[in-house]
VEXDREN-2710 file (C-alpha; in Angstrom, 1 decimal):
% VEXDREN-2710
k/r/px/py/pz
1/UNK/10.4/-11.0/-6.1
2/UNK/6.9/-10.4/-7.6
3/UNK/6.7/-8.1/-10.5
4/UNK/4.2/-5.1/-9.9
5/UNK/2.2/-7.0/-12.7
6/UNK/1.7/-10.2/-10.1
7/UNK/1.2/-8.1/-7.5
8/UNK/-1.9/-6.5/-9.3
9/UNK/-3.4/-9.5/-10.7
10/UNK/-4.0/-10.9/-7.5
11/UNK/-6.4/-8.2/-6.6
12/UNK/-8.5/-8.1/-10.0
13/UNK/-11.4/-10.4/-9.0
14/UNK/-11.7/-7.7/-6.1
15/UNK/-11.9/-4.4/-7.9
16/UNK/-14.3/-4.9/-10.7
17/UNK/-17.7/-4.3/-9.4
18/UNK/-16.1/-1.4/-7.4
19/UNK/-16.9/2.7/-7.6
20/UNK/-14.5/3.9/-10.5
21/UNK/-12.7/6.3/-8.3
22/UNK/-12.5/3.7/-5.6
23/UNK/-10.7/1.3/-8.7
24/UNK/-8.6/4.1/-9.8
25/UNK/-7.9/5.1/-6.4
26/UNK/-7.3/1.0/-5.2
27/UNK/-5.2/0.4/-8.4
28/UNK/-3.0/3.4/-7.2
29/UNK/-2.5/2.1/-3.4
30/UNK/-1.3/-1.2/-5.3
31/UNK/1.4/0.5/-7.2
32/UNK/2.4/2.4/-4.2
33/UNK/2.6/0.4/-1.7
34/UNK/4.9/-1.9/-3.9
35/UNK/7.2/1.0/-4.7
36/UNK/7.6/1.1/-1.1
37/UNK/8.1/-2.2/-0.7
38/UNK/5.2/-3.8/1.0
39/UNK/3.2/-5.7/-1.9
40/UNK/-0.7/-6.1/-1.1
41/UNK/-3.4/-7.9/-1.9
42/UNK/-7.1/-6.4/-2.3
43/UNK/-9.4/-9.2/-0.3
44/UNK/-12.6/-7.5/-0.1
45/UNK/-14.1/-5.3/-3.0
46/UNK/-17.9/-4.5/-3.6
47/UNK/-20.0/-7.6/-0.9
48/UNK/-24.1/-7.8/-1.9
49/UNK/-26.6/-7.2/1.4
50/UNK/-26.9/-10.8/1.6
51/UNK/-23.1/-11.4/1.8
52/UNK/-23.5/-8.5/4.2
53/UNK/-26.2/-10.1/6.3
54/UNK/-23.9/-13.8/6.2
55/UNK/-21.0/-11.7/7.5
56/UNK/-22.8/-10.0/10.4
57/UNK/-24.2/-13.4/11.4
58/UNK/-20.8/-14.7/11.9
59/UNK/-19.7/-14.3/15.8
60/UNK/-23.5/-14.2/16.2
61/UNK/-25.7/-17.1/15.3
62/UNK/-23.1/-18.6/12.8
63/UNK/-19.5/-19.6/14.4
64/UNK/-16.5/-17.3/13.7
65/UNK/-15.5/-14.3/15.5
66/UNK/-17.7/-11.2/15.0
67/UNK/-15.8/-9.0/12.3
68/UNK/-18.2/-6.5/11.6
69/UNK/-20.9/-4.5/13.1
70/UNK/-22.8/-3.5/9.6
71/UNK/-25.8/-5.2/8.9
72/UNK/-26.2/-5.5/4.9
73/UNK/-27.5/-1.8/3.6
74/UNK/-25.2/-0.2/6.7
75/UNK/-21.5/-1.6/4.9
76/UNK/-20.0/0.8/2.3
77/UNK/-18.8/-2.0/0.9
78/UNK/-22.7/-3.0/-0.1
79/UNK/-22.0/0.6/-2.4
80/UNK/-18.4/-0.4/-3.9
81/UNK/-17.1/2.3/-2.0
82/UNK/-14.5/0.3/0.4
83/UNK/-12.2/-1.8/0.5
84/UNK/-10.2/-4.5/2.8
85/UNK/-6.4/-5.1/2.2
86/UNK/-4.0/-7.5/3.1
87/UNK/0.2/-8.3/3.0
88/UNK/1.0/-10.4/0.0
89/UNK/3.6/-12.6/1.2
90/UNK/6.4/-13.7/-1.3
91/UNK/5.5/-16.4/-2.3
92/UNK/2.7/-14.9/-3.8
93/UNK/0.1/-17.3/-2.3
94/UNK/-0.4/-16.6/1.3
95/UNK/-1.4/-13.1/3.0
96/UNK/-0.5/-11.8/6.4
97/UNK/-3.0/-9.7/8.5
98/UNK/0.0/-9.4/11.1
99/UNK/0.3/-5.5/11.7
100/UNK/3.9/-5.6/13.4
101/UNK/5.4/-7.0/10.0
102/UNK/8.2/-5.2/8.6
103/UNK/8.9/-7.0/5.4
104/UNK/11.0/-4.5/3.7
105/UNK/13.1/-4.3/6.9
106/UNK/12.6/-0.5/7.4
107/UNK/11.9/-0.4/11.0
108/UNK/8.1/0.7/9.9
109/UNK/5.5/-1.4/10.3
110/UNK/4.5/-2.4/6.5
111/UNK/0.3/-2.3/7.8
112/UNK/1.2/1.5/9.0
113/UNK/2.8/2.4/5.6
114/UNK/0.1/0.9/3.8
115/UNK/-2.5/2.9/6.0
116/UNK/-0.6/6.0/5.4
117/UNK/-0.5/5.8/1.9
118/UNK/-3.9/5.1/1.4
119/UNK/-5.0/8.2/3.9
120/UNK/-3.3/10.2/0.9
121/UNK/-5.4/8.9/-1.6
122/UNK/-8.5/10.5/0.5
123/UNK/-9.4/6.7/2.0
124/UNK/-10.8/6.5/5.2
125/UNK/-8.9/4.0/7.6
126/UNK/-10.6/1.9/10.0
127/UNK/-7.8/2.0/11.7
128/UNK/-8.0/5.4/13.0
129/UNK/-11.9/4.4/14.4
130/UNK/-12.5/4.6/18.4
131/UNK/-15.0/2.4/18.4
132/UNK/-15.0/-0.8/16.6
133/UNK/-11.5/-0.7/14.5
134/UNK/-11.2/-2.3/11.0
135/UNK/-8.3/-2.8/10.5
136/UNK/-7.8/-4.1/6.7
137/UNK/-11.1/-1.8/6.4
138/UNK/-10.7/1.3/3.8
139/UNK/-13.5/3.7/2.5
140/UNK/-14.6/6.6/0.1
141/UNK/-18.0/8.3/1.7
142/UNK/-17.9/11.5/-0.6
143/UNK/-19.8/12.6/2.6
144/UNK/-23.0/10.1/2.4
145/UNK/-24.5/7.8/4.9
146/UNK/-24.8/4.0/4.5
147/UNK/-29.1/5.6/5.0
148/UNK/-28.3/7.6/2.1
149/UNK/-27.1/5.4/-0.5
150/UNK/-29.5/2.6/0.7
151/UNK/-32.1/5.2/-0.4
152/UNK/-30.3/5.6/-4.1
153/UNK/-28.3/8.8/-3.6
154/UNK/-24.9/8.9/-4.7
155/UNK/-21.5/10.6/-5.2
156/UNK/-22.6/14.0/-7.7
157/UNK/-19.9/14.5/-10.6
158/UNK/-18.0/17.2/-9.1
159/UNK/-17.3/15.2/-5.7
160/UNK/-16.1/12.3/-8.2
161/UNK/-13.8/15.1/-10.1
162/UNK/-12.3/16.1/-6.5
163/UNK/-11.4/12.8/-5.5
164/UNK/-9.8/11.5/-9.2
165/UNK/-8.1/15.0/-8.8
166/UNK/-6.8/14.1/-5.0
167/UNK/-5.4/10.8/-6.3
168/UNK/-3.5/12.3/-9.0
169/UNK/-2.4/15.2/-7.2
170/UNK/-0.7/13.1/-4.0
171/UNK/1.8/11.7/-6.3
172/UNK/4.7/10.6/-4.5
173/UNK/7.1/13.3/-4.3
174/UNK/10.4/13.1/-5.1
175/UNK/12.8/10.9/-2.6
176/UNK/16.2/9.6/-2.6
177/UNK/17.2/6.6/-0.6
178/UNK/20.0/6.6/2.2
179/UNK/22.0/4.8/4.3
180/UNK/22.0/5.9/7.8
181/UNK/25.5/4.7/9.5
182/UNK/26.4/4.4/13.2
183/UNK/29.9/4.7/14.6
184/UNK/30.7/3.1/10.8
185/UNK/28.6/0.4/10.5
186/UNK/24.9/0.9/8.8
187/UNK/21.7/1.1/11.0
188/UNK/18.8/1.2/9.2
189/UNK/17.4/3.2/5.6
190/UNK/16.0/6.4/5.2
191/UNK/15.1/8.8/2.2
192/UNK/15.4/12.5/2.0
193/UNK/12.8/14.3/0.5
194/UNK/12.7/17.8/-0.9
195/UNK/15.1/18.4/1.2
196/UNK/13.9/17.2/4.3
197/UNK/15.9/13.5/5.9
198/UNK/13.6/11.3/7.5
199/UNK/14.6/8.3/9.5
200/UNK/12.6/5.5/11.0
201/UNK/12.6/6.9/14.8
202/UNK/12.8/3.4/16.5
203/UNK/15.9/1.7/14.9
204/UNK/17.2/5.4/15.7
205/UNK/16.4/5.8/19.2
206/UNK/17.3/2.0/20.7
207/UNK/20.4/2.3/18.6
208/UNK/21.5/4.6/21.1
209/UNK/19.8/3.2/24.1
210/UNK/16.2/4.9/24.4
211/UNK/13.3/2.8/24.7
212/UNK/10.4/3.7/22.6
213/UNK/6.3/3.5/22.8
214/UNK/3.9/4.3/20.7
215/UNK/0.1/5.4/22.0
216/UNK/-2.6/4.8/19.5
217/UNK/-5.0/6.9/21.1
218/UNK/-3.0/10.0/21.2
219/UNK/-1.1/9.1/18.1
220/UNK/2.1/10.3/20.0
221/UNK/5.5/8.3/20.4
222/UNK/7.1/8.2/23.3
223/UNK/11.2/8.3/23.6
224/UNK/12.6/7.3/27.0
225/UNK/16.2/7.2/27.7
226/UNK/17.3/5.9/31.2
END
């Protein structure tokens, strides 16, 4: 297994031009994403207008599917203030972009823990978009357009101070680990926390014969036993 050390050096080159509070707050998604589990890599950090511009021709008059809609000036990346992830395999040399992997065996998909974790942190997920989703996409605004900062405003102090103070404050909270068992034999993990038992809902449910569906519009899951 990959030491947490590994884990973060594969993500250096990506965070160094970034916003401090978007390092701080990437550093900490690193660290507890691995506690969970789920190592991951940082693949996209700060990206110049022109690397912009080359990305938003791809899918357009350069091959390659289109992956963004942001022309360079309109990407908070162009700012340092977003971020793209990906799952760091074990071996330590590949990545995964596959969003129904459950590497840690948990009956959760690892991309929606990741997602989650970072929403604590105060990032924006593309993800949660209804328009064009991003994915691997994560982002800090502090309230400013892509207009905005393109015109030289950015982040005052005190919105800085609020968002260092949101990543320090969401600390994980104190969890122990389970086993949850069925008729004897073990089903799947879960973790209480101050004093609250959660278990992965899926490996729950079809364990005892509901069928389960989860829309991403609604956010709602769906338990159906016949």
């Amino acid at each position: 297994m990959l030491t947490l050390d590994q884990v973060k050096s594969k993500s250096a080159g990506s965070l160094g031009k970034l916003h401090p509070v978007l390092q701080a707050a990437a550093d900490e998604l690193i660290q507890r994403s691995y506690a969970k589990g789920v190592p991951i890599i940082i693949t996209q950090g700060m990206r110049t207008i022109a690397e912009q511009n080359a990305l938003y021709a791809q899918g357009r008059t350069k091959k390659g599917p289109i992956v963004t809609n942001a022309r360079g000036g309109s990407s908070y990346h162009n700012y340092g203030l977003a971020i793209d992830f990906a799952l760091l395999l074990p071996d330590g040399n590949n990545v995964s972009w596959d969003m129904n992997r459950d590497g840690d065996s948990d009956k959760v998909a690892d991309w929606q823990e990741v997602a989650a974790l970072a929403k604590l942190l105060g990032f924006e997920w593309g993800g949660d978009w209804t328009s064009f989703k991003d994915y691997p996409h994560l982002q800090m605004t502090f309230g400013l357009t892509t207009a905005q900062l393109l015109a030289g405003k950015r982040p005052t102090e005190q919105q800085m101070q609020e968002a260092l103070a949101k990543i320090s404050a969401n600390e994980p909270a104190e969890e122990q680990g389970i086993t949850i068992m069925l008729n004897g034999g073990k089903l799947t993990t879960g973790l209480v926390e101050n004093g609250t038992t959660y278990a992965p809902v899926r490996a729950v449910a079809e364990a005892l014969g509901a069928k389960v569906t989860y829309d991403a519009v609604s956010k709602t899951v769906n338990l159906v036993k016949e």
